[in-house]
N, C-alpha and C positions, 0 to 999 in steps of 0.2 A: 527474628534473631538479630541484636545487633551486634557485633563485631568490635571488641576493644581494642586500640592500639596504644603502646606505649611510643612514644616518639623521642629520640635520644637525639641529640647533638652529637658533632663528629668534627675534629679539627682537623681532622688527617685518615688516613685511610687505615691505621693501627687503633687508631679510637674506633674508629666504624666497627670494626671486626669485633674487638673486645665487645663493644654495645651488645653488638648481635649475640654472641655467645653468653651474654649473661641476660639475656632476656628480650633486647627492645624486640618490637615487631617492624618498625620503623626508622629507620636515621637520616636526618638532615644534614644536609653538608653542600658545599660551594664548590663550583667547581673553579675554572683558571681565571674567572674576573665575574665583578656585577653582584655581587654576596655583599651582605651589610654586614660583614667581619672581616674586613679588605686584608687583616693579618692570618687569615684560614684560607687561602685559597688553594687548591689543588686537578694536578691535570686531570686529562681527561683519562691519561691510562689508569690511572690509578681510581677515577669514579668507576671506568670499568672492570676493575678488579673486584670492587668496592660490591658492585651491583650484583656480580656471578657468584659472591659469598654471601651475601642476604639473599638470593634468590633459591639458594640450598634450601632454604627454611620457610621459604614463601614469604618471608621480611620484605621490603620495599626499602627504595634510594627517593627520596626528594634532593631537587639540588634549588640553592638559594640565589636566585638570579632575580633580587628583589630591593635591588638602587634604582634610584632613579635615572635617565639615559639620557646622557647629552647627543646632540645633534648628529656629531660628529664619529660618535660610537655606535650608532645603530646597527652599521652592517654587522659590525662585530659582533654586535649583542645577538642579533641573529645567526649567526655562525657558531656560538658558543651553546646557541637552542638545538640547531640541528646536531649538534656533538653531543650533548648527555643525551641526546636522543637515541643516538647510534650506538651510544656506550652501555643502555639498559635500565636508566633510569624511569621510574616511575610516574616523576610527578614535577612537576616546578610547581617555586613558590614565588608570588608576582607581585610586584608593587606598581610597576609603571605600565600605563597601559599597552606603551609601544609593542613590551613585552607580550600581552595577550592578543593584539594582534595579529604578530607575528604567528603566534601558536593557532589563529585561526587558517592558516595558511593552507594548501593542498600539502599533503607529504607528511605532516607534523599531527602526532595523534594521543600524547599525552593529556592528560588531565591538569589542568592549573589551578592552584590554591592562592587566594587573595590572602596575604603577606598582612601579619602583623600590626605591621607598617603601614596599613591602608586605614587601622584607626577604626574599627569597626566594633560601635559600642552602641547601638540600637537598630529599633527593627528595620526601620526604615532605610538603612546605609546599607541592612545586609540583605533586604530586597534589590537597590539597586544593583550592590556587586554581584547578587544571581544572575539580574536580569545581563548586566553585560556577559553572562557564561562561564564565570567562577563555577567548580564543583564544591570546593570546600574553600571555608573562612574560618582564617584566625584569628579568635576573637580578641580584644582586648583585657588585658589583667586584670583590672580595676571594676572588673562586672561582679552584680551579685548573683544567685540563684533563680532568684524570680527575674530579673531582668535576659538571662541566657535560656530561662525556661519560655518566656518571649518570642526571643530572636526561630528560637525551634520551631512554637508552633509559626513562625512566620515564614520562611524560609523549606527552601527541602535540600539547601546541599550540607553537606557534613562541616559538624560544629569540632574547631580547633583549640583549644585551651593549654596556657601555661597552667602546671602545676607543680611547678620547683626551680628555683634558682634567683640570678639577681633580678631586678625591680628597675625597669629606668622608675621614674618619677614623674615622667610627662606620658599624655597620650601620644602612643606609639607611632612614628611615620613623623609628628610633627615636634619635633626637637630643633629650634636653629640657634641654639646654647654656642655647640659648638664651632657651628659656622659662624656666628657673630665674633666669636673673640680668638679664633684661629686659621679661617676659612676652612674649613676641616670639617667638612660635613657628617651627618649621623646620617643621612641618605643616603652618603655617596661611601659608607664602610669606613669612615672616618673619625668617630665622635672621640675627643679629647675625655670624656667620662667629665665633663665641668662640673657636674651633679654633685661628683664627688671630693670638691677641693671643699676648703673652709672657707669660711665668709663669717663678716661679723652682720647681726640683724642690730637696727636699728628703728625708732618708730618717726615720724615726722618732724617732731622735735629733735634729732639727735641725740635721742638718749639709748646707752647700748645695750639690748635687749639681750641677745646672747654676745659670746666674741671668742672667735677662732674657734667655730663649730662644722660640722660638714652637714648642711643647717637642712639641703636638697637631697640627701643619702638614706636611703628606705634601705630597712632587713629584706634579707633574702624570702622569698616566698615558696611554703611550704605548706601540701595542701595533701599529703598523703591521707589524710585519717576524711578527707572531704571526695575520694575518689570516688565512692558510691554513688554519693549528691549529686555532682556532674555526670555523672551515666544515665541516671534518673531525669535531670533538666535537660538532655539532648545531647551531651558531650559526646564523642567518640574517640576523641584522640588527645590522647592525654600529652603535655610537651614538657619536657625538661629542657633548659635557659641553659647553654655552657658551651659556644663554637668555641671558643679560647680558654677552655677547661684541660685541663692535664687528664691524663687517661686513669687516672688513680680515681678522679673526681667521678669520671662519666662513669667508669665500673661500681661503684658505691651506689651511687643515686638510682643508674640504672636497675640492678639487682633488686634494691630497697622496695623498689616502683613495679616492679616486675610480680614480685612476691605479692603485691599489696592488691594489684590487678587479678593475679591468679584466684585469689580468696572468694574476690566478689565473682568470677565465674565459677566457683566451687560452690556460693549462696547461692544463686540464683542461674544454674544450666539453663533453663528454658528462654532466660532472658539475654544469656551474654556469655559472648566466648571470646578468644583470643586472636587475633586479625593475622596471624602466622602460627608456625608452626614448631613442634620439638618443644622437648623439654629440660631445663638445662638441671646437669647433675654434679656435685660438689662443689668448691668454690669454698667462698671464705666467708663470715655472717655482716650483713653490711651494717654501717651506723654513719649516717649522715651528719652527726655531730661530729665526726673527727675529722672530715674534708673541710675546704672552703665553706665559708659561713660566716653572714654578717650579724646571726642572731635570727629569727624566724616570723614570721607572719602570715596570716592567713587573711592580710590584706580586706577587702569590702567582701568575701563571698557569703556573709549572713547581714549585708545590706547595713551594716553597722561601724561607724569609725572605732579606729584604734591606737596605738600608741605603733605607730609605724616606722619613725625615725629610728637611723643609726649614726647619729650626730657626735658622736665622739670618737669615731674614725670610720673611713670605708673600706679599713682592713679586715680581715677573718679573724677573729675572734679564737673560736675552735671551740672547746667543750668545757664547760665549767666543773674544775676539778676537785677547787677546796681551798680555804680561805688561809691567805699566810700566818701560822703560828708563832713563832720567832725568826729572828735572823741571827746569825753572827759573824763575826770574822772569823777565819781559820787561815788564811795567807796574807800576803803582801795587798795580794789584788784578786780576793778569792774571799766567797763566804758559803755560808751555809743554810740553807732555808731547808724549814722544818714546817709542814702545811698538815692544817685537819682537813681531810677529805672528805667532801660532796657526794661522794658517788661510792658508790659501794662493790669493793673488791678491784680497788684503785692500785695498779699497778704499772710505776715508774720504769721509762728505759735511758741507759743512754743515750745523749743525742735527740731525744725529747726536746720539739719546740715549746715555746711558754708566753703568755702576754696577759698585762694588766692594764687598766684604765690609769694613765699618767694624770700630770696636771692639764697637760695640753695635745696628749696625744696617747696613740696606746702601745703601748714599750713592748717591745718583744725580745726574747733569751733563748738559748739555749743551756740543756743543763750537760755540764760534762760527765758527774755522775751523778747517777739517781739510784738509789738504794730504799726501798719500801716507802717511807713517805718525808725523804729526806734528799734535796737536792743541792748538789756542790756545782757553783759556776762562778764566773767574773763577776765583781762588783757592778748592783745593779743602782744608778742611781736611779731615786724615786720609789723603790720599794719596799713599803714598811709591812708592819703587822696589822694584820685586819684585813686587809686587802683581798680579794677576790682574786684567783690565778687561773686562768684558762689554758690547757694544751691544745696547739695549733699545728704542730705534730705532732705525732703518732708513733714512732718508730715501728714498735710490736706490728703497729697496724697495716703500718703501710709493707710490711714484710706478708704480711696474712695477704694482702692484695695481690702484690707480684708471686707470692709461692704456690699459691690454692687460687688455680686457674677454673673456671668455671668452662664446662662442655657442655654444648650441645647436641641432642641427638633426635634424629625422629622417630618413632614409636612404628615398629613394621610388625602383624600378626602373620606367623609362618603357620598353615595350614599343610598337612603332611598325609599324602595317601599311597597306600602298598598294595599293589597286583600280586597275585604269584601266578605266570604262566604255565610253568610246568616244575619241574622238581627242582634246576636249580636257578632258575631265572623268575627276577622280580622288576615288576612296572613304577619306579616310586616318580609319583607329580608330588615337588613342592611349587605350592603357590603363597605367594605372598602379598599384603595390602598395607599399604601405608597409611596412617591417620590424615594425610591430605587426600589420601584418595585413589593412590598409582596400585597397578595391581599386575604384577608380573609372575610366569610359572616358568620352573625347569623340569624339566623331566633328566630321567636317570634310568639304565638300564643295568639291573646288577646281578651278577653272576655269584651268584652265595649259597649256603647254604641256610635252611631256618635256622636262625639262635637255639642255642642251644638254654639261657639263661634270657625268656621275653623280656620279665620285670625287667632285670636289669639291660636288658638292649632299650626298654621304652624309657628310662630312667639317663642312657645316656645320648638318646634322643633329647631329651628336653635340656639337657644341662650343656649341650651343644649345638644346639638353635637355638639356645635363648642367652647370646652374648650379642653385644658392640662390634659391627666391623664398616670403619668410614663413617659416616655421618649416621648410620641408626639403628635402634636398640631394638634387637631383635628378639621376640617374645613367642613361643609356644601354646597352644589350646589345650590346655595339660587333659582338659577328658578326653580329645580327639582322641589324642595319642594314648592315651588307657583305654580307647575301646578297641584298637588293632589289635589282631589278635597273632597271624600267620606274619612273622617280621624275619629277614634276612638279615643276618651279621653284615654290622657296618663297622668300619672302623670309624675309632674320632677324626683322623683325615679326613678318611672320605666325609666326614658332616658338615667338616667344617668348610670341606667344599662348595658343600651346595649351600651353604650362608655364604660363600663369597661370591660365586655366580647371582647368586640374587641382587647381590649387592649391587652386581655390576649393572647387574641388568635394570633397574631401578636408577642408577645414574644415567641411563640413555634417556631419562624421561623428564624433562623439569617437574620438580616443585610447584605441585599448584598452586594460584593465588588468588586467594579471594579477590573479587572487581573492586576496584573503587571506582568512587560512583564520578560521571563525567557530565559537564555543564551543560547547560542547553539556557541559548541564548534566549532571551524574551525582547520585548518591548519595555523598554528603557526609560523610566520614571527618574527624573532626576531629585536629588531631596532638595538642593539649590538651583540656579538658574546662573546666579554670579557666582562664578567659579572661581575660589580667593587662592593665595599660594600656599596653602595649608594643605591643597590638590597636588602638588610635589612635580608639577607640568613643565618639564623641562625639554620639549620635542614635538617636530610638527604633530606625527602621528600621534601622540595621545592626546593634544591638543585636539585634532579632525575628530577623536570620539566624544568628547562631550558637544564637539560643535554642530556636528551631524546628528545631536540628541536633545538640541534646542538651549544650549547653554547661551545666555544672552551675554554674557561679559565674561571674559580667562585672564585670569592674574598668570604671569611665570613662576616658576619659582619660587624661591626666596635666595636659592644659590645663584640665582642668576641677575638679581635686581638688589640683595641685599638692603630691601625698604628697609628706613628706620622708622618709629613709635608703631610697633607690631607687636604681639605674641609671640617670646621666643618660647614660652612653654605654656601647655594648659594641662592641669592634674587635678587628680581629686583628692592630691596628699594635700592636705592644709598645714601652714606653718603657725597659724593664728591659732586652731584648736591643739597642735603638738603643744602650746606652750599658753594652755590655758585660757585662750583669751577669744574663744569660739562665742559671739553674740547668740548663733541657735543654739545651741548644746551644752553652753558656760555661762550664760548669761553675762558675757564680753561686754562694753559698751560702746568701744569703737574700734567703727570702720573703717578708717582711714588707710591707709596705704603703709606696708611695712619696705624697710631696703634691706638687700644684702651688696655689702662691701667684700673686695677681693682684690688686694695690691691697686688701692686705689679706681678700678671699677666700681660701679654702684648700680646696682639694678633695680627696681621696683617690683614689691608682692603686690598683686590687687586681687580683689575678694569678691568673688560671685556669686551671693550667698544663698541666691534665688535655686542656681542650679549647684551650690556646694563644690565650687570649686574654686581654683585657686590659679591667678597666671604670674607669668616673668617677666616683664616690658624691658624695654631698653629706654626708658623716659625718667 
C-alpha cells in the first residue's frame, strides 16, 4: 500500500490550518529563522499550535530549515532543531549538511528530507543523499517520468515532487542571480526574483533579438491531470509551490489537489490511500484559473520541450474571459467596454480585477461596474478592440472562498449494544472506532422502561448517533440497530450524551499517524571528488562531511568567495529553442552565445546542447 500525501505550503499559521481543513495531508512551513522564504517566518508558538491542529487528523508539520549556515549561526541553527522538535513537528527539510548533522545527534529523532535545494536530478545524487541518511528527497521540477521512475528503482527513501505553482528557471539550490547583483542570496531566503525583471536578448553581433522582455520568467507549473503518472513512477508526495501565497491561493490549490488525489485512491484502493485522515465536507468549488497564475505548464514531465516562457510579464494573468468587443466614451475620464466572452456562463462583479497584454507590459484595471458582459471604468490607455481581457480577480470568487468554509471531520462507526437486567434496568455498551483506528466504549446504566414504540426508538437511535460533534462524524451500523429487539426509552438528551462522552473520550487518544519512513545512513559514494560551490558549503561542519568521505578538493560557497566567470544559473529552460533558433529540435545554425541586458548589466546565455541545457555566466 502506498500512502499519498498532498503537501501544502503555509506562510503563517492561519494558512496551515485552512490547508489542513481543506484537504492537505501535509504542510510546510518555516519556523523563526534558516527557511529559504526569509519573509514567512514564524515562532515556535505558533509551529506548535500549528502541529496540535494537523495532528487532529494524523496530517504532519515539516518545518523548512533549508539555507545554507554560516559559521557563526550554527549554535542557533541547532537551537532552532531542537525547538520544532519540542514543538511537534514531524519532519525538517535540509539543505546544509551542518543541518543533518546536527539531527544525527543523541536526543534528536525526527526524520530529515533533503530540500529541493539540494538539486537532486539523477540517480546517482539521490544514491548519495540516501547514503548520507536523508529519508525522503525532493526532487527537482524539470524531471521527466522515466527519469523519476529511475531515481525509484534506485533509491528507497520517499520520492518528493512539485506539482503546482511558480517555476524558478535554474536548477534548484544553485541560483547566484541574485547574489551577484544584490548580495541577496536564494540560499540564504533572499532571492530578488532577477528571473523575473526584463532584459533585452541580443546575439553576438548586437543585433536585438527580443527587447524589454522577462526573457528568464517560466509559467506556473501545473500538473494535476499527471497526478496518477507520478504515483505510478514512485511519487508519494505531491508539493504545492506558494510559502508567500495569500490563504485565498493555498485554499483553491489545496482543495483542487485534494479532490484530484482522493479520485485516484477511489481508482485504485488496493494500491493507494490517503497519508491522513477525515474527510473534508462543504466548502466552495475550487478553480485554480482565478488565483495567482503566470499561465500553466506541464514543464519536461513527458520528457518533451515546450513553450515554457512567460516573457511578457511575471505578473498573474488570471483566467482568460473574452475578447474586447468595442470601447466607448461615456464620461470625462470613463468608458465603457463591451467584451464577447470565452468562457461560458461568464458572469461580471463589481470590483472585478482585469489585465491585457500591453505594448510593453501587462496593464491591469479594475472595473467599477460590471453589468452582464459590459464593463464601466477609468480610461484605459492602450486598450483597444480585439484584444484578449483576463480576470485576475474574482470578486464573486473570492467571496465563495472566505464564506463557504470547508470542515473537516473523522469518520467514527458507533457500535450500540442493549442488556436488560430485569424489568426496568438496562446494560447499553456504546463502543465506537475511528477510521484511524482509536477504539473507545462507554457504558450506561438506564433505569427505563421498554419503548413502547421499538421502530421508532430504533429510528431515533440512528438519527442521534449518526451527527458531528468536535472533530468527527459520527455514523450508525443501521442493521445492528434493526436487529435489537428488547430497547428502553431514551430520550434524544440522553443520546446525545453518549456521542459526546465518546467524543471526549477519543480526544484522550491522539490521532494516529501513519510512519514516515526514517534514513539509515550507508557508506558514502561520492558522484564528484572536487567538490565545486554549486555544493552551497558555507561551514566547518558540512565541510568535515564530504572530507571525511574522501572529497579531494571543497570550493566555499559562492556567498562567501563571490568568484567571477562562474554559472550563476544552469536550466533546462532554453532561450534559443523558446525563440526558434534550437540547432537539435529547429534546425538552428548557430551556437554562439546569446546576452541578456538589464540597466546596462549584460549577461551571457551559453548552450549545452549535448546535455540540453542552458546557463547564465557573468562573462
Amino acid at each position: 500500500m502506498t500512502y499519498l500525501e498532498l503537501l501544502a505550503p503555509a506562510r503563517d499559521i492561519s494558512i496551515g490550518i485552512a490547508a489542513i481543513d481543506c484537504g492537505a495531508d501535509a504542510i510546510y512551513i518555516a519556523g523563526p529563522d534558516f527557511g529559504a522564504r526569509k519573509a514567512a517566518s514564524n515562532s515556535i508558538e505558533d509551529i506548535e499550535k500549528l502541529c496540535n491542529y494537523a495532528h487532529l487528523f494524523g496530517a504532519r508539520v515539516f518545518i523548512t530549515l533549508n539555507t545554507i549556515i554560516y559559521e557563526e549561526e550554527l549554535d542557533k541553527a541547532y537551537k532552532v532543531l531542537l525547538d520544532v522538535q519540542r514543538a511537534g513537528a514531524d519532519a525538517i527539510i535540509v539543505q546544509d549538511m551542518a543541518i543533518l548533522e546536527f539531527a544525527k545527534k543523541t536526543g534528536f529523532n525526527l526524520p530529515v528530507h533533503a530540500s529541493t535545494q539540494c538539486a537532486i536530478r539523477t540517480e546517482e545524487t539521490a544514491l548519495q543523499y540516501e547514503s548520507l541518511g536523508f529519508s525522503r528527497l525532493v526532487l527537482e521540477r524539470e524531471l521527466s517520468l522515466s527519469t523519476i521512475k529511475k531515481i525509484h528503482s534506485t533509491t528507497k527513501c520517499e520520492l518528493e515532487f512539485f506539482v503546482h505553482g511558480a517555476l524558478c528557471v535554474c536548477y534548484s539550490g544553485q541560483c547566484y542571480l541574485s547574489e551577484k547583483i544584490t548580495k541577496r542570496s536564494a540560499n540564504r531566503g533572499e532571492c530578488i526574483q532577477a528571473c523575473r525583471s526584463k532584459y533585452d536578448l541580443t546575439d553576438s553581433n548586437g543585433n536585438i533579438l527580443l527587447k524589454d522582455k522577462a526573457i528568464l520568467s517560466l509559467k506556473d507549473l501545473n500538473l494535476k491531470n499527471r497526478l496518477e503518472d507520478l504515483a505510478d513512477a514512485g511519487i508519494c508526495s505531491f508539493k504545492i509551490e506558494g510559502r508567500l501565497k495569500n490563504i485565498s491561493y493555498v485554499k483553491n490549490v489545496v482543495r483542487e489537489y485534494s479532490l484530484a488525489i482522493d479520485e485516484i485512491c477511489k481508482k485504485q484502493p488496493e494500491k493507494y490511500r490517503r497519508a491522513s485522515f477525515g474527510e473534508v465536507y462543504g466548502g466552495f468549488t475550487p478553480a485554480p484559473d482565478k488565483t495567482f497564475n503566470r499561465g500553466y505548464t506541464e514543464l519536461f514531465i513527458d520528457g518533451k520541450r515546450g513553450s515554457w516562457a512567460a516573457m511578457d510579464t511575471p505578473k498573474s494573468m488570471g483566467e482568460k474571459i473574452g475578447i474586447v468587443k468595442s470601447i466607448r466614451k461615456v464620461g470625462k475620464d470613463t468608458m465603457e467596454i463591451l467584451i464577447k466572452p470565452l468562457i461560458n456562463n461568464l458572469e461580471l462583479r463589481n470590483g472585478d480585477g482585469f489585465s491585457f497584454v500591453g505594448k510593453n507590459d501587462i496593464i491591469g484595471f479594475r472595473g467599477d461596474l460590471c453589468n452582464d458582459n459590459r464593463i464601466i471604468t477609468k480610461s484605459i490607455i492602450g486598450l483597444k478592440e480585439g484584444i484578449i481581457l483576463y480576470r485576475n480577480i474574482s470578486v464573486a470568487f473570492e467571496k465563495e472562498l472566505e464564506n463557504n468554509k470547508c470542515t473537516r471531520y473523522i469518520k467514527a462507526g458507533i457500535n450500540i449494544s442493549i442488556n436488560h437486567y430485569n424489568e426496568s434496568t438496562y446494560k447499553i455498551i456504546a463502543k465506537v472506532c475511528t477510521e484511524d483506528g482509536r477504539c473507545v466504549e462507554s457504558k450506561f446504566d438506564v433505569n427505563q422502561e421498554r419503548a413502547e414504540n421499538v421502530e421508532r426508538m430504533k429510528n431515533l437511535i440512528l438519527s442521534q448517533l449518526s451527527k458531528k460533534t468536535g472533530i468527527y462524524d459520527f455514523f450508525t451500523f443501521k442493521d445492528e440497530i434493526y436487529k435489537l429487539v428488547d430497547i428502553p426509552y431514551m430520550s434524544t438528551a440522553f443520546l446525545n450524551s453518549i456521542r459526546r462522552d465518546l467524543a471526549a473520550k477519543l480526544d484522550m487518544y491522539p490521532c494516529i499517524k501513519i510512519p514516515l519512513q526514517t534514513g539509515i545512513q550507508g557508506n558514502i559514494n561520492l558522484k564528484e571528488k572536487d567538490i565545486s560551490y554549486k555544493y552551497n558549503i558555507a561551514n566547518h561542519i558540512a565541510e568535515s562531511v564530504y572530507k571525511s568521505n574522501g572529497a579531494d578538493s571543497i570550493e566555499k560557497a559562492y556567498e562567501l568567495t563571490h568568484r567571477s566567470n562562474v554559472e550563476l544559473m544552469r536550466t533546462k529552460y532554453c532561450v534559443r529553442f523558446e525563440i526558434g533558433r534550437c540547432p537539435k529540435y529547429q534546425k538552428g545554425k548557430d551556437n554562439s552565445p546569446l546576452y541578456i541586458t538589464n540597466n546596462g548589466r549584460r549577461l551571457s546565455l551559453h548552450f549545452d546542447c549535448k546535455k540540453c541545457e542552458m546557463t547564465v555566466e557573468d562573462n
